[in-house]
C-alpha positions in Angstrom: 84.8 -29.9 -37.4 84.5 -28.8 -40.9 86.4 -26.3 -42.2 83.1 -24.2 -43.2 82.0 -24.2 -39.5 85.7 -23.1 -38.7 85.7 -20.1 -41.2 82.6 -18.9 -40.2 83.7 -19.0 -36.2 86.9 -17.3 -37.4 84.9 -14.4 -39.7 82.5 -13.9 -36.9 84.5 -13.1 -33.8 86.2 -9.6 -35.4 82.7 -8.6 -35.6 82.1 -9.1 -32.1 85.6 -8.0 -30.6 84.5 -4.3 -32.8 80.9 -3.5 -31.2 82.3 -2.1 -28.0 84.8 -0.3 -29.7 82.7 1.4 -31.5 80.3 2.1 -28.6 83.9 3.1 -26.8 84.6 5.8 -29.7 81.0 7.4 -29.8 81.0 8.0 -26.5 84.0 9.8 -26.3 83.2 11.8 -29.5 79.8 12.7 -27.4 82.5 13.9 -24.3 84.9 15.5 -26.3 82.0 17.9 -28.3 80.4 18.1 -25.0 84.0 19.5 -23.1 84.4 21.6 -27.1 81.2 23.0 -26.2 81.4 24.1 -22.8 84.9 25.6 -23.4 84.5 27.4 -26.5 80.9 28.5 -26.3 80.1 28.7 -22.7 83.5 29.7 -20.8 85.1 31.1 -23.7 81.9 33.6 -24.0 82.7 35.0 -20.4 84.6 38.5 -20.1 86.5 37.1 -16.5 88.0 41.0 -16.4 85.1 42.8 -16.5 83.0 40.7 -14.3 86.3 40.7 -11.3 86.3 43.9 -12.3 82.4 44.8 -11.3 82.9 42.4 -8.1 86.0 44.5 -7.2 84.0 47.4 -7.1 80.8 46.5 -5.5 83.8 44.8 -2.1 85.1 48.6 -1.6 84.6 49.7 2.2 82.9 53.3 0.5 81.0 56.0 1.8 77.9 54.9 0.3 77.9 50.9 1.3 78.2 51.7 4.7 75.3 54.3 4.7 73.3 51.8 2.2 74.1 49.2 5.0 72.4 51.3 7.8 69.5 52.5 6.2 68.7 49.0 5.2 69.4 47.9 8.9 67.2 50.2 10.3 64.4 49.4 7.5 64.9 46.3 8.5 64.6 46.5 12.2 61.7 48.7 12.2 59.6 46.2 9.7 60.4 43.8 12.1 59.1 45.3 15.0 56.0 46.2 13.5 55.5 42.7 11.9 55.1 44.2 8.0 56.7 41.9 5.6 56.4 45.2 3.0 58.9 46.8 5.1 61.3 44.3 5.6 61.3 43.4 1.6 62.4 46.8 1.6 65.3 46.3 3.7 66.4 43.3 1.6 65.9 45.3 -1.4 68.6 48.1 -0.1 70.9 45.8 1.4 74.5 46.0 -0.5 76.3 42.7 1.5 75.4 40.4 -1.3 78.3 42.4 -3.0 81.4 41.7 -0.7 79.8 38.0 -0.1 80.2 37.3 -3.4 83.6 38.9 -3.8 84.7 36.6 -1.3 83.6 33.2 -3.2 85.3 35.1 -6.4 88.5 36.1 -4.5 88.9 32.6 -3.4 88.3 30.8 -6.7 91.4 33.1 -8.3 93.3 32.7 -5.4 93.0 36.7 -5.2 94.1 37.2 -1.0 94.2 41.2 -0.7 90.5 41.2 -3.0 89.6 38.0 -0.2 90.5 40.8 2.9 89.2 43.3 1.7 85.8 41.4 0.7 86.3 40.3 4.5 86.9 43.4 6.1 83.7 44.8 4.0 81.7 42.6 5.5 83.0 42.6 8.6 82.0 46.4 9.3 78.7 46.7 7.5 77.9 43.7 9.6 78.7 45.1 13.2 77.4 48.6 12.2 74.2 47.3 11.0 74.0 44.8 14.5 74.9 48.0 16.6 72.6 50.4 14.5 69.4 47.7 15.1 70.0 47.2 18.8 70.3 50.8 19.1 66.6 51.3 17.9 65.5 48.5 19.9 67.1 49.4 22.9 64.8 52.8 22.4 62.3 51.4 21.2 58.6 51.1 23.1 58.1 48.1 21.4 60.2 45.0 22.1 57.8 42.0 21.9 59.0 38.8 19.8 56.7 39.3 16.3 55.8 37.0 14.1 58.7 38.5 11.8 61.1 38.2 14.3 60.5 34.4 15.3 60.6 33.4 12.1 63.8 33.6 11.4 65.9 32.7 14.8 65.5 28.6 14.1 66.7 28.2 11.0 67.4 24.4 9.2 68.1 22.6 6.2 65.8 24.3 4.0 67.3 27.4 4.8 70.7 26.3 3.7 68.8 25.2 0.4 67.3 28.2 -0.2 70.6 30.3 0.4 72.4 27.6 -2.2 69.9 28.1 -5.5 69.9 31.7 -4.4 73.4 31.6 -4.4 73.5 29.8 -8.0 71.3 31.9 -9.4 73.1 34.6 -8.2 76.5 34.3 -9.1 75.5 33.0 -12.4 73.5 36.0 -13.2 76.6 37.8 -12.2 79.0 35.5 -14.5 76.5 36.2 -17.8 75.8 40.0 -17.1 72.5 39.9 -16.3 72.5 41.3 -12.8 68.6 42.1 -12.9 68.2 38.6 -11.3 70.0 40.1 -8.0 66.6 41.9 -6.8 65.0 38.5 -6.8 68.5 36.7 -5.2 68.5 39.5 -2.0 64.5 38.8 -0.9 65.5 35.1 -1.1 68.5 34.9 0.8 67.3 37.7 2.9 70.7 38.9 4.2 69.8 41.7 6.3 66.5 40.7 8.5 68.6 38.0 9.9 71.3 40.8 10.9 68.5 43.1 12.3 67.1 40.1 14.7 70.9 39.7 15.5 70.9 43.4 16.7 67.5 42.6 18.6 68.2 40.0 20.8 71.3 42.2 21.8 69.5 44.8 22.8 67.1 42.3 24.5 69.6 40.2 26.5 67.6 37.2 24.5 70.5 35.0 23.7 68.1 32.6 21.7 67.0 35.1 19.2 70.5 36.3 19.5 72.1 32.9 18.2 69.3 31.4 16.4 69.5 34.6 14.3 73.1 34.7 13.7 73.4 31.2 12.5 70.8 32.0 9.9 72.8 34.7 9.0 76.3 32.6 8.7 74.4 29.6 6.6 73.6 32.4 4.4 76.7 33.7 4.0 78.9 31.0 4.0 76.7 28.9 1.4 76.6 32.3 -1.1 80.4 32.5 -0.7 80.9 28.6 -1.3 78.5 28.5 -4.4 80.0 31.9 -5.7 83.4 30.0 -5.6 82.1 26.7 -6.9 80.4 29.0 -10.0 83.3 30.8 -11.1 85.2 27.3 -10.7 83.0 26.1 -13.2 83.4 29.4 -15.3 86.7 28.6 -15.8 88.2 31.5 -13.4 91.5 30.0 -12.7 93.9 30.2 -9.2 97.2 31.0 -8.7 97.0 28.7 -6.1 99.0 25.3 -6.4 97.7 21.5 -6.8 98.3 20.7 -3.0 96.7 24.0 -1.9 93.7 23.5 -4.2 92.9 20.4 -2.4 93.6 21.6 0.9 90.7 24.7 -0.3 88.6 21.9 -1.6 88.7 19.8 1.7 88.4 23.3 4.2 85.6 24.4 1.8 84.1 20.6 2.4 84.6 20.4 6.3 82.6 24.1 6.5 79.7 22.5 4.7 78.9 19.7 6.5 79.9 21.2 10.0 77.2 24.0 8.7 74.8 21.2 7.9 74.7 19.2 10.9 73.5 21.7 13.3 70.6 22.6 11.0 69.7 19.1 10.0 69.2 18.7 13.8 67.2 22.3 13.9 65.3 20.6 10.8 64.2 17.4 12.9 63.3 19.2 16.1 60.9 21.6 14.2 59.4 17.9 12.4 59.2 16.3 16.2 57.4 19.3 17.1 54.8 19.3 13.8 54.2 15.8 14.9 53.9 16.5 18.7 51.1 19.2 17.7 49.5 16.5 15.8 49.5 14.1 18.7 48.3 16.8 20.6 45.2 17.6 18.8 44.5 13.7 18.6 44.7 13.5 22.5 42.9 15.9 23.1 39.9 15.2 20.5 39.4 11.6 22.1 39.6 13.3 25.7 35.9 14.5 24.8 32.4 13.2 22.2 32.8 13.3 18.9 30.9 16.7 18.0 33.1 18.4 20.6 35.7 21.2 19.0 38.9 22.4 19.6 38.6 26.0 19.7 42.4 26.6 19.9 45.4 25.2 21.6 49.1 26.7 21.8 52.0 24.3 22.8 54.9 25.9 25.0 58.1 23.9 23.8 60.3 25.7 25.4 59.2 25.9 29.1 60.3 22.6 31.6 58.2 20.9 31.9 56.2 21.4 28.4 53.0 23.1 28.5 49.9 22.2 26.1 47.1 25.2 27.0 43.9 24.3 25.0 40.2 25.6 24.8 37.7 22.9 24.2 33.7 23.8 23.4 31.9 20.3 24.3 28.7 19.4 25.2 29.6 17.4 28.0 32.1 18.2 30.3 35.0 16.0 31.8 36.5 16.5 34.7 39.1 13.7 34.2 40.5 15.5 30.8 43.4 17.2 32.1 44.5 13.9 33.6 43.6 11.6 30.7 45.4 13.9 28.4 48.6 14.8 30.4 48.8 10.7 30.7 48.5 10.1 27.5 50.5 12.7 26.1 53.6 11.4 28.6 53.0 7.9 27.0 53.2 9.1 23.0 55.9 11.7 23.4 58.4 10.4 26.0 58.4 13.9 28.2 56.6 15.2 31.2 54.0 17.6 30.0 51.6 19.9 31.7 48.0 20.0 30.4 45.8 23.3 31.0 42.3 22.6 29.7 39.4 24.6 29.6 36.3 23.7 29.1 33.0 25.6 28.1 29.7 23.6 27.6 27.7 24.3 24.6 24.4 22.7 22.9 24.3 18.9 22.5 24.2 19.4 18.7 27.7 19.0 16.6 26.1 22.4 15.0 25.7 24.4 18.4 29.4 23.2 18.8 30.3 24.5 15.4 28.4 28.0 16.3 30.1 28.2 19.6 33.8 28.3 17.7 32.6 30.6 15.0 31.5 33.5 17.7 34.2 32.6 19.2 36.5 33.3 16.3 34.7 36.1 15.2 35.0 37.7 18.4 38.8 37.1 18.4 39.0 38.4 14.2 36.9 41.6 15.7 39.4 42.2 18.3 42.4 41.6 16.3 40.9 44.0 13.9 39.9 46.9 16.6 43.3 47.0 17.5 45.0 47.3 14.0 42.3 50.2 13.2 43.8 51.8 16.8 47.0 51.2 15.3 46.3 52.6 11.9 44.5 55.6 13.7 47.6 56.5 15.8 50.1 56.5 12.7 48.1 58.6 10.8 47.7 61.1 13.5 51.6 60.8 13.6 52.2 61.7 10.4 49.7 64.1 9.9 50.3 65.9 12.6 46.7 66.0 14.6 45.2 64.4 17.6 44.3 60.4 17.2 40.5 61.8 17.4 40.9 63.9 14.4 41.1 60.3 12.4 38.0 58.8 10.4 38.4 55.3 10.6 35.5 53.4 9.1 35.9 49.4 10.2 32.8 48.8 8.2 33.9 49.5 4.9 37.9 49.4 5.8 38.4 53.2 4.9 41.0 55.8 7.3 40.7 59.3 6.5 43.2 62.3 8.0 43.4 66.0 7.2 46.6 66.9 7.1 48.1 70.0 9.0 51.1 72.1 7.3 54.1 70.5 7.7 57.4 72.4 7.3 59.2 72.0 4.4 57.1 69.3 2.8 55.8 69.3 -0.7 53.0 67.8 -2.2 54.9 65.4 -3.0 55.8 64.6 0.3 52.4 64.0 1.4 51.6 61.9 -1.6 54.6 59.5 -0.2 53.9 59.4 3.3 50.2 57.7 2.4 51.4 55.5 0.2 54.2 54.5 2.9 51.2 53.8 5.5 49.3 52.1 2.6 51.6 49.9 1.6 51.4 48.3 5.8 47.6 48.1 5.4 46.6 46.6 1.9 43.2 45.7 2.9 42.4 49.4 4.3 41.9 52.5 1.7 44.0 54.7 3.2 43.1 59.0 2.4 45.3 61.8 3.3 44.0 65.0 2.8 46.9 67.5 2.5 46.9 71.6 2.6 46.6 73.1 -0.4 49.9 73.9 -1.7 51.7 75.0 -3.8 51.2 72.4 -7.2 54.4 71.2 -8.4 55.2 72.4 -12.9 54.6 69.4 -14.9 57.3 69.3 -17.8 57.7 67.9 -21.8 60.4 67.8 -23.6 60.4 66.6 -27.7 61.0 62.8 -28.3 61.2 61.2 -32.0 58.3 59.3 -32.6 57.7 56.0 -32.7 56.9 55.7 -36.4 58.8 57.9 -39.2 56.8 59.4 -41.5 57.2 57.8 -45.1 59.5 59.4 -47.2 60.7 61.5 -44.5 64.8 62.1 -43.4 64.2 62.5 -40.1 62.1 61.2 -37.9 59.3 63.2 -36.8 58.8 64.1 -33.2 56.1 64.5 -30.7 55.6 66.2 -27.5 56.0 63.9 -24.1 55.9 64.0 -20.3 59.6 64.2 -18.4 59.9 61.5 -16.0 59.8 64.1 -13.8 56.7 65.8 -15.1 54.9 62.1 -15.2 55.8 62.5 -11.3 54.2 65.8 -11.2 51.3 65.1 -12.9 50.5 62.4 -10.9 50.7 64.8 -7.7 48.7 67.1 -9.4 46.2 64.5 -10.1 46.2 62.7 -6.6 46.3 66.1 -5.0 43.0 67.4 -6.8 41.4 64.4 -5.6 42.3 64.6 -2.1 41.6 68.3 -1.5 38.6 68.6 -4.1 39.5 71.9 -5.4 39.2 72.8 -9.5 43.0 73.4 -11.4 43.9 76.1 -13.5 46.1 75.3 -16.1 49.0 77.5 -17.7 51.0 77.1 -20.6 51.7 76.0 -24.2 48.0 75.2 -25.5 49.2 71.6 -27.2 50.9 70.7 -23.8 47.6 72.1 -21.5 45.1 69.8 -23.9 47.3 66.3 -23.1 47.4 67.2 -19.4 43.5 68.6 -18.9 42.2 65.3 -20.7 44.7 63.2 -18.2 43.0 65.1 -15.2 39.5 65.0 -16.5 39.9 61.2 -17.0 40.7 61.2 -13.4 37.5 62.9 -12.2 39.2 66.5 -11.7 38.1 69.4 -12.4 39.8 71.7 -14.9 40.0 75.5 -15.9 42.3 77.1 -18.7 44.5 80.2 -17.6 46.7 82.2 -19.7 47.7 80.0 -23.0 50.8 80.5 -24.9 52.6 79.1 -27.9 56.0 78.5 -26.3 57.6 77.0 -23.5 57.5 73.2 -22.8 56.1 73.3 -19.4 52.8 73.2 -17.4 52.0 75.8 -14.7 49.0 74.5 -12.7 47.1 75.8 -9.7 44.2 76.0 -7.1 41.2 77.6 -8.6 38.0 78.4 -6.1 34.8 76.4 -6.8 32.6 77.9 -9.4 30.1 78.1 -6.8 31.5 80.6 -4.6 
């Protein structure tokens, strides 16, 4: 071999021996400005005091968590039982466990054991108080039927365990970087106290399903918000006291509850996809049991009964008197289980259409029923709260309109009446909902003197301009849903400036207006009932 050819092997191999070297050192450059970054800018960023410090105080066993606790249990409970998901949101909304929850991931990422008890013990009580509060209504209550509400959440799965862990992230996150606004969206998710309230019902029910199915919702709630709390402030850099060997013995406990959590709702998870897919078999079944333009006007599978029940309503044109019997064979075959078949049958036209017709009165009929009893329902709540009989209720189905005169209540304001429609409003959105209230006493509307928004040029000072209190923005709009209600003209007191901004407000609302006595002073409103001009 020449000793060109050798030179040039010899030059060439340096080269070679250098590219992963290189490729070595940029990617470490990449890590070690990515581990810079997180440290310095991210972690080092975080004020660790002050956010233990606000987790501290939202763990204390105080007067007002425990009543917060109740009153969201018993919204709770009651939302349940009368199936409004308005209600319930309202419970979530109220509930204060999300606070010693995630003290307790916190606690255990320090290594902080008396904040970890006391997070516990928190718990612990606003837990059993709000279980004993909710079976205590239940247990006096006329109405313990399983609702829609209610059902929902006593089989929870896998997904539910998802949803309580990006909760869970986004909550303690928004914790870690101070913005705690996230939270109201964190407590509907999770939903921490509906799942405590269906605990307290199947106590009071003796129904040891609900009972369980409910709790274990509640747990994989709770235990995944603690776990992620603790894995986030890991990642925060809050730092333990603990030692190595007791950090991995944290790490492997924390690890065990996880997947012990997770295998009883994976198997939840695949018996609620067996029985999706049984339903679908179902409605197969029965759909070749009869001719094509035949239609399934509902069916309703009992999974819990032994041996499982399928009770269907089929409109065909020809009846089959082997279709019980052809079905319940089949179904035995596809499934694996003895199953019980309840068919009825009622014969309509020989046209797919008269078929079609058949289910749609038959629908409508069962929409017009559903809706009779929901005006019934309306009726007798407003009667409640107005204080009448049931018969002094307007309720107009046609046009979805319920109309109550009030009677005097004691002690309530205007106000008061204004709050109680919107509460029975809120439980009806497709109804317009009208309560008619005595004619008291209207309620001052207030201003106070605010700078304005724009300084006048040259000016020292800003200049300032007349506005509404919060509280006299609440008053106004009592006055101005009042005057509606009742129908009665209002006579307006007061500072001439201040009168002007409120008359236009009430004028643009329809209301009419009259000017009393008008002063230059004062910062306040004085309104009241005038008579019709007409009388």
């Amino acid at each position: 071999m020449s000793d060109a050819v050798k030179n040039t092997e010899i030059s060439s191999s340096p080269a070679q021996a250098t590219a992963p070297e290189a490729n070595d050192s940029t990617y470490r450059e990449v890590l070690h400005s990515a581990r810079a970054w997180w440290f310095e800018d991210v972690i080092g960023s975080v004020d660790q005091q002050a956010v233990i410090g606000k987790r501290r105080e939202e763990c204390a066993l105080s007067e007002r968590y425990l009543f917060m606790t109740a009153m969201s249990g018993g919204i709770a409970i009651l939302g349940l039982l009368l199936s409004s998901p308005a209600v319930v949101i309202g419970a979530m909304l109220l509930s204060p466990l999300m606070g010693p929850i995630m003290g307790l991931g916190f606690a255990l990422a320090i290594g902080d054991f008396p904040w970890m008890k006391q997070s516990a013990r928190s718990l612990a009580w606003g837990s059993v108080m709000a279980i004993a509060l909710c079976a205590l209504v239940v247990f006096f209550s006329p109405i313990q039927e399983i609702t829609p509400e209610i059902a929902s959440r006593t089989r929870p799965n896998l997904f539910d365990l998802m949803v309580a862990l990006f909760s869970a992230l986004a909550g303690a996150y928004a914790m870690i970087r101070g913005r705690e606004g996230t939270i109201v969206g964190v407590a509907i998710a999770t939903a921490l106290m509906p799942p405590l309230a269906v605990v307290g019902f199947g106590a009071a029910t003796a129904n040891w399903t609900v009972f369980s199915g409910a709790l274990l919702l509640y747990v994989t709630n709770l235990l995944t918000i603690a776990i992620t709390a603790w894995g986030m402030a890991r990642l925060y850099g809050f730092r333990t006291t603990l030692s190595e060997r007791n950090t991995v013995l944290q790490n492997v406990a924390i690890t065990t509850v996880v997947v012990a959590l997770a295998i009883p709702l994976f198997i939840s998870l695949q018996n609620i996809a067996w029985e999706t897919n049984a339903q679908r078999i179902v409605r197969n079944e029965l759909q070749d049991a009869f001719p094509a333009n035949a239609r399934i006007d509902q069916f309703s599978i009992d999974f819990s009964s032994e041996p499982m029940i399928v009770d269907a309503t089929v409109l065909t044109p020809r009846l089959n008197a082997q279709a019980d019997a052809q079905v319940r064979a089949a179904l035995n075959r596809r499934l694996g289980e003895d199953i019980d078949v309840i068919l009825t049958q009622f014969q309509v036209g020989t046209s797919a259409s008269a078929a079609e017709q058949a289910q749609l009165s038959a629908a409508r009929a069962r929409e017009e029923e559903a809706a009779s009893r929901r005006a019934e329902d309306l009726a007798k709540r407003l009667a409640l709260v107005a204080g009448v009989a049931e018969s002094d209720v307007t309720i107009d189905r046609q046009r979805r309109r319920a109309m109550v005169r009030s009677e005097t209540l004691d002690g309530a304001s205007l106000s008061a009446y204004r709050a109680l429609e919107a509460r029975i409003s809120a439980t009806e959105p497709e109804w317009t909902v009208e309560l008619l209230p005595p004619a008291k006493a209207l309620p001052a509307i207030a201003f106070e003197m605010r700078d304005a928004s724009e300084q006048a040029s040259g000016a020292d000072e800003p200049e300032q301009e007349m506005a509404l209190t919060e509280r006299g923005e609440q008053s106004l709009a009592t006055v101005r849903w009042a005057a509606q209600r009742i129908g009665l003209p209002v006579v307006l007191s007061g500072r001439r400036e201040l009168v002007a901004i409120v008359r236009a407000d009430l004028e643009d609302a329809g209301v009419a207006v009259r000017e009393g006595s008008l002063s230059g002073q004062g910062m306040t409103v004085s309104p009241a009932w005038a008579q019709p001009e007409n009388e």
